[in-house]
C-alpha positions as a Python dict, from the first residue, in 0.01 Angstrom:
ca = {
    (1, 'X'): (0, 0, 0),
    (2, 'X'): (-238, -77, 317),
    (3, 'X'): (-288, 196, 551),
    (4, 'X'): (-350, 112, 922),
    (5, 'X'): (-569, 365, 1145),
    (6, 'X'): (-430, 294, 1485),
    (7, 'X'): (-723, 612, 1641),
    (8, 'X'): (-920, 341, 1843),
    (9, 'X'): (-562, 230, 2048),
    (10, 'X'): (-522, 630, 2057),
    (11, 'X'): (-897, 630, 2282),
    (12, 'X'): (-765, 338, 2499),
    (13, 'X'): (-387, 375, 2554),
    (14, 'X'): (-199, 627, 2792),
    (15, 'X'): (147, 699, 2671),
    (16, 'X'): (196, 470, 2401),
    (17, 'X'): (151, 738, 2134),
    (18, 'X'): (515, 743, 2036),
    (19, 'X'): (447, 361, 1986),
    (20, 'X'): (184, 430, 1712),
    (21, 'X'): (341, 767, 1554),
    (22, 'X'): (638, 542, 1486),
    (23, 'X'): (466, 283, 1322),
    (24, 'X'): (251, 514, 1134),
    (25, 'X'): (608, 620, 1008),
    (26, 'X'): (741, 274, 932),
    (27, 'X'): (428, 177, 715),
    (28, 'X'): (473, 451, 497),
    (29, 'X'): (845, 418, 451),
    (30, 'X'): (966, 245, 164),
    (31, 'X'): (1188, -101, 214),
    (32, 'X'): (1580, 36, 129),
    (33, 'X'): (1765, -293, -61),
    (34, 'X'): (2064, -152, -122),
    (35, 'X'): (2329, -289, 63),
    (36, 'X'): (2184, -593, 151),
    (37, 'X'): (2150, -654, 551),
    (38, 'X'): (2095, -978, 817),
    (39, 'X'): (1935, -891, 1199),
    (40, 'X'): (1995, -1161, 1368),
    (41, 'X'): (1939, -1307, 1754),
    (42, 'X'): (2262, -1396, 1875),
    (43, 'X'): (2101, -1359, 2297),
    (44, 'X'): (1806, -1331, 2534),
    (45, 'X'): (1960, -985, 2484),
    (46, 'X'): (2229, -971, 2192),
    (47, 'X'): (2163, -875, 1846),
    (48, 'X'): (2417, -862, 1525),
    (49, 'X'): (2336, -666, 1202),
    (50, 'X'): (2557, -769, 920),
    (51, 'X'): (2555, -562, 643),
    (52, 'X'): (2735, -615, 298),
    (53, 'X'): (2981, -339, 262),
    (54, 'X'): (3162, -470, -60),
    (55, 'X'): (3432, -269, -151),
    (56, 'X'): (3456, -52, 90),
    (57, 'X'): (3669, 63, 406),
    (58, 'X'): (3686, 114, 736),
    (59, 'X'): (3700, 522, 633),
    (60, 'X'): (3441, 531, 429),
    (61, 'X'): (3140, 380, 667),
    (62, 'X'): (3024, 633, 968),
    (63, 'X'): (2831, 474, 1224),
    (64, 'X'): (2602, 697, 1429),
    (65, 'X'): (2371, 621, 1687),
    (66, 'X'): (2155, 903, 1868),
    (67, 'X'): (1873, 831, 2126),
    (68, 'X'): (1699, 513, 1970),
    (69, 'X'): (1816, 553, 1641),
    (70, 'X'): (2137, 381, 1414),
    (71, 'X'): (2259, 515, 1118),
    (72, 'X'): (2502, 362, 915),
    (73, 'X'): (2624, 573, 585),
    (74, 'X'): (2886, 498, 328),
    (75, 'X'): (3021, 672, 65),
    (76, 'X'): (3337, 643, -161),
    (77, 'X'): (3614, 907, -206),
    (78, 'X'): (3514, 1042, -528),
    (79, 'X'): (3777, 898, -814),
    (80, 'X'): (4032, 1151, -955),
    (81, 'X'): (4090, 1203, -1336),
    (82, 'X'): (4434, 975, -1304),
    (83, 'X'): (4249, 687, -1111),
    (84, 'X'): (3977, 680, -1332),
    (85, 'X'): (3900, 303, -1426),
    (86, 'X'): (3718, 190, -1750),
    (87, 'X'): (3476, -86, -1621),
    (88, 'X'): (3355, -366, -1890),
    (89, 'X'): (3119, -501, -1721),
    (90, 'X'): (3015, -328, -1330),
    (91, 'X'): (2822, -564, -1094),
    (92, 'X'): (2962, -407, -780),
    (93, 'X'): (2799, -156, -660),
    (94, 'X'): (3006, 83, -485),
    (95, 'X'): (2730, 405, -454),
    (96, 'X'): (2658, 550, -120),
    (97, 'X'): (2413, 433, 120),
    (98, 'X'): (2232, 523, 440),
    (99, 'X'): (2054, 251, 629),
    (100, 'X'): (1837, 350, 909),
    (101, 'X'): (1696, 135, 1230),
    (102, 'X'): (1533, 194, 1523),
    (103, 'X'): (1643, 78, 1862),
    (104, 'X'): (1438, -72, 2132),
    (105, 'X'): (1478, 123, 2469),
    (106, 'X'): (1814, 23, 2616),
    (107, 'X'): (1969, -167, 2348),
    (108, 'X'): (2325, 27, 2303),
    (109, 'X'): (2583, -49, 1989),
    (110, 'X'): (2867, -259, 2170),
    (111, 'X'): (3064, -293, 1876),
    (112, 'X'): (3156, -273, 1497),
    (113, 'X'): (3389, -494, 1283),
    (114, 'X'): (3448, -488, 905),
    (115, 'X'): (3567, -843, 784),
    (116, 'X'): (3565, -1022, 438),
    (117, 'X'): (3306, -745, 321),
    (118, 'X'): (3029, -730, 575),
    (119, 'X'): (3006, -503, 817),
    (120, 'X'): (2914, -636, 1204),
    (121, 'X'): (2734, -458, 1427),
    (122, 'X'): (2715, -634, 1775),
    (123, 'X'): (2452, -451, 1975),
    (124, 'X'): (2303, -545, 2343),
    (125, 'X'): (1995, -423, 2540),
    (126, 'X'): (2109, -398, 2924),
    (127, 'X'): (1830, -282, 3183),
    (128, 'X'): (1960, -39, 3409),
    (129, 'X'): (1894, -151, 3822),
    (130, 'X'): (1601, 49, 3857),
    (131, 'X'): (1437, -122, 3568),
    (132, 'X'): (1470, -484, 3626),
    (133, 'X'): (1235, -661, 3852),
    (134, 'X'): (1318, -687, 4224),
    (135, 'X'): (1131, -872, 4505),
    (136, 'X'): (1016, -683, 4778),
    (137, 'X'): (1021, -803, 5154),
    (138, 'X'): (740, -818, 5379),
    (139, 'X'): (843, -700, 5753),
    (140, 'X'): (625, -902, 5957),
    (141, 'X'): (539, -607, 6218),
    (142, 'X'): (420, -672, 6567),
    (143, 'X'): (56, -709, 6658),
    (144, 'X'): (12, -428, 6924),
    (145, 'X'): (-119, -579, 7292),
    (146, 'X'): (-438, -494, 7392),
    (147, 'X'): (-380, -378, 7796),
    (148, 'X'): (-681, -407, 8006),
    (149, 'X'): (-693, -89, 8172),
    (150, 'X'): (-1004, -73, 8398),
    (151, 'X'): (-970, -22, 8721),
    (152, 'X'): (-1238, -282, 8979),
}
């Protein structure tokens, strides 16, 4: 694994070290493959995360979202001694999961739905006011007269 030393950005940069200590964070995290999970563009400003929830319900998947930061976590009610099931072959996974992703500024979770075993997460960055751009007017002002004031 490739480390990257981001220092010389560090010398350069004014308040973009949150920028860097995150990525320092995502290089040495390790890629999670369980459940399986689509990001997709569905906007200028619309995203959708699909992730395959097989075999689970609507109670057993939390979604969290704090500051920039999603969490989604699963987990099955654990099986009692008269449910048990013999399997003869398991290719369904059905363990517990936590999948974590980090937001852009602005972009809030709009929405969740669980359909034919994926779970959708419709999410949408919206500027507030003060943040998109505006166009300022000029006032044109008037010139001031010059007043001859000697007296002859």
């Amino acid at each position: 694994m490739q480390t990257i030393d981001f220092s010389p950005f560090y010398r350069s940069t004014v308040g973009f070290d949150r920028v860097f200590n995150r990525l320092d964070t995502l290089v040495g995290q390790e890629t999670k493959t369980y459940p399986p999970y689509n990001i997709e563009r569905t906007g200028d400003d619309a995203y959708r995360i699909s992730i395959a929830v097989a075999g689970f319900a609507n109670g057993d998947i939390a979604i969290e979202t704090k500051e920039n930061s999603l969490v989604v976590k699963g987990a099955k009610p654990a099986e009692t001694a008269d449910k048990a099931r013999e399997f003869l072959h398991r290719g369904i996974a059905e363990r517990a999961f936590e999948l974590r992703f980090q937001l852009a500024d602005y972009v809030e979770v709009n929405g969740a739905s669980l359909e034919n075993g994926l779970l959708h997460l419709q999410l949408k960055r919206e500027l507030p006011e003060s943040k998109k751009p505006r166009s300022i007017q000029i006032n044109a002002g008037t010139q001031p007269t010059i007043e001859d004031k000697s007296v002859n």
